[in-house]
Each structure stands twice: as structure tokens, then as C-alpha cells.
FIKOLZA-1660 file (N, C-alpha, C; in steps of 0.1 Angstrom, whole numbers, plus 5000, padded with zeros to 4 digits):
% residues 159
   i   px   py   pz ch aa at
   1 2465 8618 4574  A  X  N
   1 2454 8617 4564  A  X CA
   1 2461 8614 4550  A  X  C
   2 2473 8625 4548  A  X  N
   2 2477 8620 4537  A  X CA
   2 2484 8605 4530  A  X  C
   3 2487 8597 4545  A  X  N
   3 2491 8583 4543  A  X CA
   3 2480 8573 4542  A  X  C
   4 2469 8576 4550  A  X  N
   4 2458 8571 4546  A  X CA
   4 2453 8570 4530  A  X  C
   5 2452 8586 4522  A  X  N
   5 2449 8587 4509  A  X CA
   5 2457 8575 4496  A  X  C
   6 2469 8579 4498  A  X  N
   6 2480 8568 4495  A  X CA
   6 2481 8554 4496  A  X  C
   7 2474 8548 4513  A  X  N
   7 2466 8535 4510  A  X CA
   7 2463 8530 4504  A  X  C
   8 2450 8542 4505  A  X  N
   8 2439 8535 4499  A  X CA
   8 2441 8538 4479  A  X  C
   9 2446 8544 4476  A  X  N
   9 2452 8547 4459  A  X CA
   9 2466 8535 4459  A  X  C
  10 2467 8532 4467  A  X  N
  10 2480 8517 4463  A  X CA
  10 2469 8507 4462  A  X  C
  11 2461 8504 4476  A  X  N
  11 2452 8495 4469  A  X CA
  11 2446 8495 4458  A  X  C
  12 2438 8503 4455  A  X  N
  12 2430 8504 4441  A  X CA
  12 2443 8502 4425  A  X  C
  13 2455 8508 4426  A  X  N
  13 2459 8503 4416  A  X CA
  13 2465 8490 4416  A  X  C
  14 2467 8480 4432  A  X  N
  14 2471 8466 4432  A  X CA
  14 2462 8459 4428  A  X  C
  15 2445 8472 4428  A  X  N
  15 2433 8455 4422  A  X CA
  15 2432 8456 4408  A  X  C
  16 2439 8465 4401  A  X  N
  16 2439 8462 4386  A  X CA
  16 2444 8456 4377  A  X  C
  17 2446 8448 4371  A  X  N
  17 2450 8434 4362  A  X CA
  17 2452 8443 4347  A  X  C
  18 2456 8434 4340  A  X  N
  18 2464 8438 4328  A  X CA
  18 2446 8434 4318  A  X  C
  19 2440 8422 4327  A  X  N
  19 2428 8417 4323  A  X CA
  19 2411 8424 4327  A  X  C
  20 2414 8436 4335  A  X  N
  20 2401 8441 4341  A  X CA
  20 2388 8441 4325  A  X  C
  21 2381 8435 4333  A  X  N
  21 2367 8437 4324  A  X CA
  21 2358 8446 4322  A  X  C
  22 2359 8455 4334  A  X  N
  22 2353 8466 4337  A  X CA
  22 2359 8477 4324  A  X  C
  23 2343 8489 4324  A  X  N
  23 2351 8497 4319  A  X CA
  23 2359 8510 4325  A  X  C
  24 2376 8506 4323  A  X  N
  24 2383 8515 4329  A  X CA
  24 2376 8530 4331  A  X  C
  25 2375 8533 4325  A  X  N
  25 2371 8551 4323  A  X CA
  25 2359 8556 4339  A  X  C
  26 2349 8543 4336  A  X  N
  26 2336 8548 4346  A  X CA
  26 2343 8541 4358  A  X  C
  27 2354 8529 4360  A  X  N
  27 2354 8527 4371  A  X CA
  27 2367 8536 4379  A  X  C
  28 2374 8539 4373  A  X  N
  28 2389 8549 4378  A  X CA
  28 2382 8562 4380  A  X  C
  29 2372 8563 4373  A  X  N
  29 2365 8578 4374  A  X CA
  29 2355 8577 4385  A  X  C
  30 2351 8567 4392  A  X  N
  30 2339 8567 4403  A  X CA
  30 2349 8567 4411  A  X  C
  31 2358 8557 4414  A  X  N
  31 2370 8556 4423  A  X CA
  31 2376 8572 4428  A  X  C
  32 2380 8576 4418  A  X  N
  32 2390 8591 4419  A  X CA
  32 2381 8601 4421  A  X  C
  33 2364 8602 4418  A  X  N
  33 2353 8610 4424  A  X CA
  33 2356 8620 4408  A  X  C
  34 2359 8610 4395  A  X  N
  34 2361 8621 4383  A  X CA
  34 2352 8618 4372  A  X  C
  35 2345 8625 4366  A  X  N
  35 2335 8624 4353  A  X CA
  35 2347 8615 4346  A  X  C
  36 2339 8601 4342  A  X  N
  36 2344 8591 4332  A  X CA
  36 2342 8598 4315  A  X  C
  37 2336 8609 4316  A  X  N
  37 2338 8616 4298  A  X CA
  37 2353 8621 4301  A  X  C
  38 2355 8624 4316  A  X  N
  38 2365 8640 4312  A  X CA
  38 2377 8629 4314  A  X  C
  39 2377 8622 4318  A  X  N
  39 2387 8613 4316  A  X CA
  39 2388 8607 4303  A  X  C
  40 2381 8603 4296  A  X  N
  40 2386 8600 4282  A  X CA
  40 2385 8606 4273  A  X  C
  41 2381 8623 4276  A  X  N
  41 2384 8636 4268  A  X CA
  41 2402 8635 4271  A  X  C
  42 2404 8635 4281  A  X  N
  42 2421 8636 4279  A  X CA
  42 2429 8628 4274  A  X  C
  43 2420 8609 4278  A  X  N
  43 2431 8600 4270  A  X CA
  43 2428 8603 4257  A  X  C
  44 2418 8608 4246  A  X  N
  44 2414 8614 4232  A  X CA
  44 2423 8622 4235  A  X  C
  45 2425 8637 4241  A  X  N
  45 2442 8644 4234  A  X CA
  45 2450 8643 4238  A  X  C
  46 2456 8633 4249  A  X  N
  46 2470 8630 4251  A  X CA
  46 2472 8620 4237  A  X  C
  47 2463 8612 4234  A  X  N
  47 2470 8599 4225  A  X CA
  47 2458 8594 4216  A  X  C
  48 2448 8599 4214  A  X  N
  48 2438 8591 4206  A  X CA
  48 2432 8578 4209  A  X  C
  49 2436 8579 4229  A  X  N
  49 2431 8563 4232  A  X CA
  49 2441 8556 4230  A  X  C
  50 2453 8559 4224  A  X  N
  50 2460 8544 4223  A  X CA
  50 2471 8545 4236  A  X  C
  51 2472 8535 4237  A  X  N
  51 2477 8529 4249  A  X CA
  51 2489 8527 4249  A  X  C
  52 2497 8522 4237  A  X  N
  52 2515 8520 4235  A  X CA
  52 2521 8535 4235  A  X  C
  53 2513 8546 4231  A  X  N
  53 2519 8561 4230  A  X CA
  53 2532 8565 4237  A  X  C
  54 2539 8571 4233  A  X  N
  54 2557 8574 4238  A  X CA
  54 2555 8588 4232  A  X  C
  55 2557 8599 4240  A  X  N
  55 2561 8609 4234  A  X CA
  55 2573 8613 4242  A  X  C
  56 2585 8617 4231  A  X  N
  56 2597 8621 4235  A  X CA
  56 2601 8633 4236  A  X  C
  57 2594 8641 4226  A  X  N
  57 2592 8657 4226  A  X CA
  57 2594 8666 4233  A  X  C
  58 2594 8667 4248  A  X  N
  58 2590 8678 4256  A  X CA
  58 2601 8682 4258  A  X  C
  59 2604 8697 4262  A  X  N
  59 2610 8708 4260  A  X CA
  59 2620 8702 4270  A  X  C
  60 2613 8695 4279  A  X  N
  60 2623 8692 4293  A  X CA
  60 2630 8684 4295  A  X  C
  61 2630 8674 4281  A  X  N
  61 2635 8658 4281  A  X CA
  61 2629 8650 4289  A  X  C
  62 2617 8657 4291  A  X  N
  62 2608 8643 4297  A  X CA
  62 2599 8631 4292  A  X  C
  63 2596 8625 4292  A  X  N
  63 2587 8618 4285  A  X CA
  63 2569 8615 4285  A  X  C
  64 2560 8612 4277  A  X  N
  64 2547 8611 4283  A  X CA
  64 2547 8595 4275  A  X  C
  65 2538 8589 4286  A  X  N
  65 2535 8574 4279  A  X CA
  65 2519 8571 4284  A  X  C
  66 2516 8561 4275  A  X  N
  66 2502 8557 4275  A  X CA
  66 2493 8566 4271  A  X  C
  67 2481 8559 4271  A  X  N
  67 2472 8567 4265  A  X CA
  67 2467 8580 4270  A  X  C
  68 2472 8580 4286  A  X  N
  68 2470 8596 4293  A  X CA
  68 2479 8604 4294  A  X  C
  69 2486 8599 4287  A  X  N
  69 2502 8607 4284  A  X CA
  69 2504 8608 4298  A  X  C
  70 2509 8602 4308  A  X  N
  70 2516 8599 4324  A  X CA
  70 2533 8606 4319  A  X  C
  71 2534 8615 4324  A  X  N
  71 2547 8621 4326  A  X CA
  71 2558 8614 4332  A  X  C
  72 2568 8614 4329  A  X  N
  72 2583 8609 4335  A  X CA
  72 2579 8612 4347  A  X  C
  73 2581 8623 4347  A  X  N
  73 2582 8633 4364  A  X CA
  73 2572 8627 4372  A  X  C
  74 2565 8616 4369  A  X  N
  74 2554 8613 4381  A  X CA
  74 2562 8598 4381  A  X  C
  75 2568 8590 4375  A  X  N
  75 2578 8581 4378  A  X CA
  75 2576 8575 4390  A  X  C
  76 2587 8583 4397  A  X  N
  76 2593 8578 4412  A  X CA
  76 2584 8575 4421  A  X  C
  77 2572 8584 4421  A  X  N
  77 2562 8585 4430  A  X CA
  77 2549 8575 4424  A  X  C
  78 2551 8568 4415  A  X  N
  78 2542 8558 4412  A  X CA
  78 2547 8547 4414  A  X  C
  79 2561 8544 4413  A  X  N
  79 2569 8533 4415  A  X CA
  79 2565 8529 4431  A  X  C
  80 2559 8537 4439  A  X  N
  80 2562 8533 4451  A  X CA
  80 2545 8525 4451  A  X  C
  81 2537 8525 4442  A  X  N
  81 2525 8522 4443  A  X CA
  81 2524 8506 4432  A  X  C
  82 2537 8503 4427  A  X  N
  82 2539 8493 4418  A  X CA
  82 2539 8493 4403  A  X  C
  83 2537 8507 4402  A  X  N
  83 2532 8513 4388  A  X CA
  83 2543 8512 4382  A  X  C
  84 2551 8508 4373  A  X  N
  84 2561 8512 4364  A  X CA
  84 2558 8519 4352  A  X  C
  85 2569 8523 4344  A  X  N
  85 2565 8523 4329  A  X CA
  85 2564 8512 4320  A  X  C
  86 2567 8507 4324  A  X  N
  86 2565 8490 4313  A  X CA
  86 2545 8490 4316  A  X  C
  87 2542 8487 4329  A  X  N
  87 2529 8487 4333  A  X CA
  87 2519 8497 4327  A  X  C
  88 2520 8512 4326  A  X  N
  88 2515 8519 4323  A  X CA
  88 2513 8518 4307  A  X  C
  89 2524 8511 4294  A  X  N
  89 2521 8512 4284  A  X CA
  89 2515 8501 4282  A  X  C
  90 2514 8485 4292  A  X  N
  90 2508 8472 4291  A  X CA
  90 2494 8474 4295  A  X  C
  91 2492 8483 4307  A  X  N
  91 2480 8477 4315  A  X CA
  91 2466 8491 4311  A  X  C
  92 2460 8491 4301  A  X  N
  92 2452 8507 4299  A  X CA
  92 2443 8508 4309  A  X  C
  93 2440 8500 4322  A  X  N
  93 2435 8502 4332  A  X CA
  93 2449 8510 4343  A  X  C
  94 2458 8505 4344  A  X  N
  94 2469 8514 4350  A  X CA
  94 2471 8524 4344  A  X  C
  95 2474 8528 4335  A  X  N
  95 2471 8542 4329  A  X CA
  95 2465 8551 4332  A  X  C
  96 2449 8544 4330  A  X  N
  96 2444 8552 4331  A  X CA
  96 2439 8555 4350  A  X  C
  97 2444 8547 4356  A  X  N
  97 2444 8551 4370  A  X CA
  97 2455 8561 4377  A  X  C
  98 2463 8560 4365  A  X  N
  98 2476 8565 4375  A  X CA
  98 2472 8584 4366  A  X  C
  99 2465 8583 4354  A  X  N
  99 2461 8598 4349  A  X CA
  99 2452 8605 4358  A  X  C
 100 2441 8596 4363  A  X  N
 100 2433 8600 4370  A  X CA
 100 2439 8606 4384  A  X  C
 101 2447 8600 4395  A  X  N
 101 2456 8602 4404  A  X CA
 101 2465 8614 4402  A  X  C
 102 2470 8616 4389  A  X  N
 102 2475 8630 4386  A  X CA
 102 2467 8643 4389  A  X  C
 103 2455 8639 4378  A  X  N
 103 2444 8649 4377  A  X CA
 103 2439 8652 4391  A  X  C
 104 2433 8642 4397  A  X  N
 104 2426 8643 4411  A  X CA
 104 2439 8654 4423  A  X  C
 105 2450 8650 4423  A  X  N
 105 2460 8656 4431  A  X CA
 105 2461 8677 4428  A  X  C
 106 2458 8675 4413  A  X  N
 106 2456 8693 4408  A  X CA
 106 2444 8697 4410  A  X  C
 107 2436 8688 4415  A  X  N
 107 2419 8695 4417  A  X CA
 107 2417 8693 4432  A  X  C
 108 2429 8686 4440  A  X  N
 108 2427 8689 4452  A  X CA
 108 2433 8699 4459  A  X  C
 109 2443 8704 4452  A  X  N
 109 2452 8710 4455  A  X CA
 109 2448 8732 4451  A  X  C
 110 2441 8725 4437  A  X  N
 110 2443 8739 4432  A  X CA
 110 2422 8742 4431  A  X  C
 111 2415 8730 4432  A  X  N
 111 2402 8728 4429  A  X CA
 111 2397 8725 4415  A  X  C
 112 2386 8726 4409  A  X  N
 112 2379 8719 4399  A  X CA
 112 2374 8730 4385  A  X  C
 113 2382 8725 4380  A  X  N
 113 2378 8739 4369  A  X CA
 113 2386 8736 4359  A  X  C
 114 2381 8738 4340  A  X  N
 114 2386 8736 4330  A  X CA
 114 2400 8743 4327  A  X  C
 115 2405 8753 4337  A  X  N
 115 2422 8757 4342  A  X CA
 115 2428 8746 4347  A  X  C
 116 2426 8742 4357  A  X  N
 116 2430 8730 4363  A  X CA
 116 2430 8719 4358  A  X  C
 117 2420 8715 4347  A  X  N
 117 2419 8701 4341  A  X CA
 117 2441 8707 4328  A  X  C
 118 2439 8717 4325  A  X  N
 118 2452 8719 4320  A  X CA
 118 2462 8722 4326  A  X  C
 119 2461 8723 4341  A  X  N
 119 2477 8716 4347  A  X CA
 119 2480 8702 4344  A  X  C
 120 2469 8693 4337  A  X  N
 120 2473 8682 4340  A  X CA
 120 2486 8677 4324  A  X  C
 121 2487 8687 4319  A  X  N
 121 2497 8689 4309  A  X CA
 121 2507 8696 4312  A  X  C
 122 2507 8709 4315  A  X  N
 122 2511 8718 4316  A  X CA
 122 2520 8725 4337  A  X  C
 123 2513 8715 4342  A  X  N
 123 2520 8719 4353  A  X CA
 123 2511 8730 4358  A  X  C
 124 2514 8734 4366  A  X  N
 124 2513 8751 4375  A  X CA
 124 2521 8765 4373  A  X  C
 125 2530 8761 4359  A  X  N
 125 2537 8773 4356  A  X CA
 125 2531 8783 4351  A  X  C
 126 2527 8799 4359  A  X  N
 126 2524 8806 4354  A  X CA
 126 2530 8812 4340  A  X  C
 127 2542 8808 4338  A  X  N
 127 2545 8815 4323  A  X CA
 127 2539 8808 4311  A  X  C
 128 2535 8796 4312  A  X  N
 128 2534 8791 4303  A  X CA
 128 2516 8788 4301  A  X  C
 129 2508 8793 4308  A  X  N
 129 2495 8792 4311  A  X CA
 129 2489 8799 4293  A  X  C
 130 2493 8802 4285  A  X  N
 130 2486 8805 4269  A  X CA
 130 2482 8790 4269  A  X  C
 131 2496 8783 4267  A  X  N
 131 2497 8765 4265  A  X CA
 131 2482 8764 4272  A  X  C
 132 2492 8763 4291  A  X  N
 132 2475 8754 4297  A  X CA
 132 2462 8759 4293  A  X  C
 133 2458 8774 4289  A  X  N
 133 2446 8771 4280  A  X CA
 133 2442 8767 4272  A  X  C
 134 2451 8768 4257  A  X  N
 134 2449 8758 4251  A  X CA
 134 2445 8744 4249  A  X  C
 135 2452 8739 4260  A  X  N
 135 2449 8722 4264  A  X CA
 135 2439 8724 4267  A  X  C
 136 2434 8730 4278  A  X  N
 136 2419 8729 4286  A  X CA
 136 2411 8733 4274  A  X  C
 137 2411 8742 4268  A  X  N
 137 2397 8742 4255  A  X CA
 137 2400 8735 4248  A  X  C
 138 2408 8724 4243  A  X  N
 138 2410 8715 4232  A  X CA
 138 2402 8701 4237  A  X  C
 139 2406 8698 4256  A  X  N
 139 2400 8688 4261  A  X CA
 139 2386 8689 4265  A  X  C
 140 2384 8702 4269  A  X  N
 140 2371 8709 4268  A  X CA
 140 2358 8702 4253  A  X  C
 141 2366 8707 4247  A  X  N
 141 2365 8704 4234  A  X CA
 141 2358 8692 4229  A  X  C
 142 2365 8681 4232  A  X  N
 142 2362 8669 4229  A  X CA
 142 2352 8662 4241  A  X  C
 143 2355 8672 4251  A  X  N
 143 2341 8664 4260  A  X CA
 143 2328 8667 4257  A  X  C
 144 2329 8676 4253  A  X  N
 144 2316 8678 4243  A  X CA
 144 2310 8676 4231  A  X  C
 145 2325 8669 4223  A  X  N
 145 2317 8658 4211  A  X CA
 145 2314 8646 4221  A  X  C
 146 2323 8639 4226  A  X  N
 146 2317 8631 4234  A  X CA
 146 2306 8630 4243  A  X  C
 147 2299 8641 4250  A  X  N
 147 2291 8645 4256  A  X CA
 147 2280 8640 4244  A  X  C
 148 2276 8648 4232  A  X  N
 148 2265 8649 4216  A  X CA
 148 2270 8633 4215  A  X  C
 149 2279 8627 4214  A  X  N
 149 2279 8613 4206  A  X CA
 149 2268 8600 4220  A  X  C
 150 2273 8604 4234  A  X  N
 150 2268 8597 4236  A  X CA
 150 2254 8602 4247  A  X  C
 151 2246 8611 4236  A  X  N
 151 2237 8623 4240  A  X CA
 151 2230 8622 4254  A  X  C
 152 2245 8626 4266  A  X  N
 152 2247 8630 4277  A  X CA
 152 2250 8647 4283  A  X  C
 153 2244 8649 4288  A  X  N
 153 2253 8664 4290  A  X CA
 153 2255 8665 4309  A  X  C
 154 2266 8662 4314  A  X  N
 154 2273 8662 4326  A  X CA
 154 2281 8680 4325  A  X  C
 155 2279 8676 4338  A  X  N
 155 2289 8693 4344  A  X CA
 155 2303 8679 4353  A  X  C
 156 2315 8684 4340  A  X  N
 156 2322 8676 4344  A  X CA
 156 2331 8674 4359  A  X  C
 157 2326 8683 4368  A  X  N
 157 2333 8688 4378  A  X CA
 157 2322 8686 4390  A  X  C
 158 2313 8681 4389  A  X  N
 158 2300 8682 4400  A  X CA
 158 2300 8666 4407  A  X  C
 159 2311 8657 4396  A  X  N
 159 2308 8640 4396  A  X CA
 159 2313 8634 4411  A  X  C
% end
């Protein structure tokens, strides 16, 4: 089953173009079965939407790039799907596919809940879980301006 999943997520990020017309957010989010707010509540605090984003910062020497901040550490295992990092800071439909693919993996794994939307920063390390709250109420946060701006109200976990 699990090579099946993998498939079918290589396919979907070989049908995305550097030129997709669609809008990324509602179509990566129907695909991955993820609310298109709660996805761009994250690319809003990984990067403010922008897409060239490089953070070098992290404690671990790892790196985040694009606008969903995609971790180093997920690299190897995107390479096998065509994804590189040159791609992910070119293509904001790859980005934002390969953040979704992150997220979706911690909500299968661990299930669906504003805790879990802050592994998608923060990992599964119980020592460090003050952080993953934080993230989760700050992304929290913004899905609910976005929610008032585009006067929607979704249960971002039911999608």
C-alpha cells in the first residue's frame, strides 16, 4: 500500500509545471485531502508567501526553503519524486506540494489536530513541544485572519 501511496504522490508532483494555472493551494489541498486555508496559513508563517525563502538558521544546520519552508531533512526522499531544491525555490506549485506531502505524512501518522499541524516545524520531539505550540497557535492564528478576510469559516481538519 505504501508503494502504491508514493505512486500515486510522484505522479501528482510530475503533473506540475513551473507554469500551473490553477490555484496551487485549493488544488495540492484537494489532492492531499488538506484545507487550502491551512495550507496557506503555513506558507503565511513559514515565509510570507514568498517563494525564493532560504532559511539557514536552524539549531541543526539544516535548512528550510520556499515558501513552506520544506526542510533539508526531507531532501533525499523528495529527490526520489524529482523534487529538488533548485525546483522547490523555482516552482511555488512544487513547494507547495512537497509541504503538503510533509504535513499529510504527520496527520497520518500521528492524526489531525492543531498539535500536529506543529510537527510540521518542529518534528515529533517531545522536548521541544513549548516551540511546536507555539507554531500551531501562531498558524492557528492566521487561519483565522484568513478564514474573516475571505468570510469563510472551515474546520480545518474535516476537509
Amino acid at each position: 500500500m505504501r508503494f502504491k501511496v508514493l505512486n500515486l504522490t510522484l505522479s501528482f508532483f510530475l503533473l506540475l509545471s513551473p507554469n500551473a494555472k490553477a490555484d496551487c493551494f485549493k488544488t495540492v489541498g484537494e489532492k492531499f485531502h488538506i484545507e487550502p486555508l491551512l495550507l496557506r496559513a503555513i506558507a503565511d508563517k513559514e515565509s510570507n508567501l514568498y517563494n525564493h525563502a532560504i532559511n539557514n538558521g536552524n539549531k541543526n544546520h539544516t535548512e528550510d526553503v520556499c515558501m513552506m519552508g520544506i526542510n533539508s531533512s526531507h531532501f533525499q526522499e523528495l529527490k526520489r519524486f524529482g523534487i529538488t531544491r533548485q525546483r522547490l525555490l523555482k516552482e511555488p506549485c512544487v513547494c507547495v506540494a512537497a509541504g503538503a506531502w510533509v504535513l499529510n505524512g504527520f496527520f497520518r501518522k500521528y492524526g489531525r489536530s492543531w498539535n500536529i499541524v506543529g510537527m510540521y516545524n518542529t518534528g515529533n520531539n517531545p522536548r521541544i513541544a513549548e516551540i511546536r505550540i507555539r507554531y500551531a497557535n501562531s498558524v492557528h492564528f492566521i487561519y483565522e485572519r484568513l478564514e474573516k478576510e475571505e468570510g469563510v469559516w472551515k474546520d480545518p481538519f474535516s476537509y
